[in-house]
N, C-alpha and C positions, 0 to 999 in steps of 0.2 A: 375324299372330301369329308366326311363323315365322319373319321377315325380325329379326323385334323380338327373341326369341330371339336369334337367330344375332347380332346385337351385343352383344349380355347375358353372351355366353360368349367364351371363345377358340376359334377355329375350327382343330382338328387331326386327323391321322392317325388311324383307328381301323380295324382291318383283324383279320379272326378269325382269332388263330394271330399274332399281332403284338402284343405286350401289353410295354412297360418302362417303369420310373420311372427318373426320376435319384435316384442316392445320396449325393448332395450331402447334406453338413450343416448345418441352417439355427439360426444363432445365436438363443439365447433373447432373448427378445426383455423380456421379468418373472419375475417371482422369483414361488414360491408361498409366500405368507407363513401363517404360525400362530402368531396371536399377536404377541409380541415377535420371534419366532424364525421363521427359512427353513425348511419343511419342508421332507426331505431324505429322495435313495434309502434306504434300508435300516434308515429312522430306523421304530421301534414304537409310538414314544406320544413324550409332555414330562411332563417334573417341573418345578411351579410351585411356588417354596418360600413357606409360609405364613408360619413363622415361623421365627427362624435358626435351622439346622442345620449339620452339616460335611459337608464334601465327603470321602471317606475314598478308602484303597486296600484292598485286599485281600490278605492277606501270604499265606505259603505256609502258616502251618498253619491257615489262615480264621480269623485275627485280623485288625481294625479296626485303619487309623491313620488320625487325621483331618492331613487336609491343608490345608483353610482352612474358612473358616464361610462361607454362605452367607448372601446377603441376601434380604429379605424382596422378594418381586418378582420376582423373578430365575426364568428359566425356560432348561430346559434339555433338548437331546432326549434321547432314550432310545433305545440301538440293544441293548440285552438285557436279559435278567431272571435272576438268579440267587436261589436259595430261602436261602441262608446269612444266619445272623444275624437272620431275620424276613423276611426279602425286600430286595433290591438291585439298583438300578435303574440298568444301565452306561449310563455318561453320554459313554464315547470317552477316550481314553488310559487305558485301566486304571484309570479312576476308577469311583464309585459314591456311589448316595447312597442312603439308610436308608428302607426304606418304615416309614412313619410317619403319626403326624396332624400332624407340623409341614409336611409336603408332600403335594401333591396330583398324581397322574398320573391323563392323557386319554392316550386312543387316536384316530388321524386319523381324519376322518369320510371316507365311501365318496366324497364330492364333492371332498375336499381329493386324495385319493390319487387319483383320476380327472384332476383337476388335472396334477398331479407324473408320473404316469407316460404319461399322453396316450392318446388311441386308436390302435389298431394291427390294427384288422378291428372283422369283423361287423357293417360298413354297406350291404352287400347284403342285398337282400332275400331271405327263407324260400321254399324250394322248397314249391310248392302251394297260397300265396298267391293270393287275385284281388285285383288295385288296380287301383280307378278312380278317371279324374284328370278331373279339370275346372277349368282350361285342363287340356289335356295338352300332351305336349312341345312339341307343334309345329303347334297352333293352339287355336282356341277351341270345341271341339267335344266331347264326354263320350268317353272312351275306356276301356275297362277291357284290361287285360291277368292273363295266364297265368301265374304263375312256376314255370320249369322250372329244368333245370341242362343245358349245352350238353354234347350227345352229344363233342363234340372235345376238349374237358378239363372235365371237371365238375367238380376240383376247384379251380378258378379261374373258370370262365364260369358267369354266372345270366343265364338269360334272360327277357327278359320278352315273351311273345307275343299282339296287339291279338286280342281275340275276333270282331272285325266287320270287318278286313279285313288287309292283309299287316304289317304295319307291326311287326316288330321291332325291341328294342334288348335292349342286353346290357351286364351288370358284370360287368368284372373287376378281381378285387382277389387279391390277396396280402398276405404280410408286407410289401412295400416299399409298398403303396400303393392305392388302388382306381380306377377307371376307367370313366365311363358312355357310353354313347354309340349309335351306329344300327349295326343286325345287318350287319356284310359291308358295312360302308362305310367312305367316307373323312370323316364325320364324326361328332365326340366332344362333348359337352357340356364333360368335366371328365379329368383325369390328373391324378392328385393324390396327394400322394409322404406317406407314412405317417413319424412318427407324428403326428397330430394334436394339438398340446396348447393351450391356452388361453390368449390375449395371444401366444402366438408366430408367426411367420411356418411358412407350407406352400408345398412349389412346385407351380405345375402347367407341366407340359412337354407342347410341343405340336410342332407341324411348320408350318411358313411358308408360302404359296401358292408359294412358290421352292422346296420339299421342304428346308428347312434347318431345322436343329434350334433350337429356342427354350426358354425357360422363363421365367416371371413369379411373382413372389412375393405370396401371397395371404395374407390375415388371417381365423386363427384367430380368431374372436369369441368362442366357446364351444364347451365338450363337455360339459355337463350341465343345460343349460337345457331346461326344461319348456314345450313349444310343443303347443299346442291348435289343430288344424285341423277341417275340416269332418267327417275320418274319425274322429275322436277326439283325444283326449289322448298325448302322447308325452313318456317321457322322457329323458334325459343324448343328446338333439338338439346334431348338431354342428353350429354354424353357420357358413360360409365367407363370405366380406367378398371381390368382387371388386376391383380397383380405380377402377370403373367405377361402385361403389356394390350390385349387383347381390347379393342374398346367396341361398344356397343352403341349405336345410334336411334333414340327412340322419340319419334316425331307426333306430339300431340294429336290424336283420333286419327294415327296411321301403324301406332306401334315401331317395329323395328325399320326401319330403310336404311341399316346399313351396320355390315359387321366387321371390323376390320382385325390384320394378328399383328402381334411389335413391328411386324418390319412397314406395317399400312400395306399388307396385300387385301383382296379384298376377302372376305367368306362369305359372307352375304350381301344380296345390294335389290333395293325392291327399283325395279326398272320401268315400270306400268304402273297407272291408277287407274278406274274405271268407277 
């Protein structure tokens, strides 16, 4: 189990008091669509025009001038809301259009905006937690562990400590990134550079059996996929795509519940919560 593991992952540096990502910028890789239209940073909702309206400005003394008529279909984001004239839905350059019954506004769903903005923590697991794994990390044997927070930086280290015999591991994560791997050793399952977002590439950086620095670009599968394991139900599961086929299941303030190799046998699987 172990050896099987240790080809599954990339084998690098992890050492306590030694924690960094790279902050490299990794090129979107899709677009998050809504609709006709790209949702977008600081966008609030879309106006779908039902039937024609105009597209108007808003002059200085909160007088209307329309600028063109809109077509039936047409949708358009919305980054403000102003109350003048019945309500006004800013559409970007000082435009607006008329809340009405000729038009219809939505607001993005919580999956779209998880989408768009990506994950950026809180895939360590909760201090006081019990998880037990079957496989666990590194064979095929039941394990449960402990979760603390490391006496050396608790505001980055969550430990995890085996009930039955020495066997530590530890995550550390921050804003740049999260990081799993064995207590006070030189090996890491995963370093994985934040933000996480959906169809995009993440890197994980590692160290070379030469001590030379590397990194490999991994796939983003998802951040809001509902994955059902033996311990329960999880939800907005981020899943990682090695390039080996190998994916990684990592459940907001639970860490990993689930490790899987190309063919979907299992390697890891957290079967307990406590």
């Amino acid at each position: 189990m172990y050896s099987k593991f240790i080809k599954s992952v990339l084998v690098a540096i992890f050492a306590l008091g030694v924690f960094t990502f790279q902050v490299n910028t990794v090129e979107a890789a899709s677009k998050v669509m809504w609709g006709k239209t790209e949702l977008k940073l600081g966008q609030i909702g879309k106006v779908t025009i039902l039937t024609p309206t105009n597209l108007v400005k808003l002059n200085a003394d909160q007088s209307l001038t329309a600028v063109r008529t809109l077509k039936k279909g047409e949708e358009f984001r919305v980054y403000s809301y102003k109350g003048n004239s019945g309500g006004l839905y800013g559409v970007g350059g000082g435009s607006f259009i008329q809340q009405n019954s000729k038009v219809k506004y939505e607001t993005p769903s919580k999956s779209k905006l998880a989408l768009l903005k990506g994950v950026t923590g809180g895939l360590a697991p909760k201090v006081g937690l019990k998880l037990t794994y079957y496989p666990n990390f590194i064979d095929d044997t039941t394990q449960s562990f402990i979760v603390t927070k490391s006496s050396s930086d608790p505001s980055s280290y969550t430990k995890l400590t085996s009930v039955s015999n020495e066997y530590e591991y530890i995550y550390a994560e921050n804003s740049s990134g999260i990081s799993f791997g064995m207590n006070e050793s030189d090996f890491i399952f995963f370093n994985l550079t934040y933000p996480f977002i959906e169809g995009k590439e993440t890197i994980n950086s590692y160290f070379t059996e030469d001590w030379e620095e590397a990194i490999d670009y991994l796939e983003v599968e998802s951040t809001t996929s509902t994955i059902t394991v033996k311990a329960g139900t999880f939800k907005n599961v981020v899943i990682i795509k090695y390039s080996n086929g190998t994916r990684d299941y990592l459940a907001p303030d639970f860490g990993i519940i689930k490790t899987v190799d190309s063919y979907g046998e299992t390697i890891t699987e957290l079967i307990s919560v406590q």
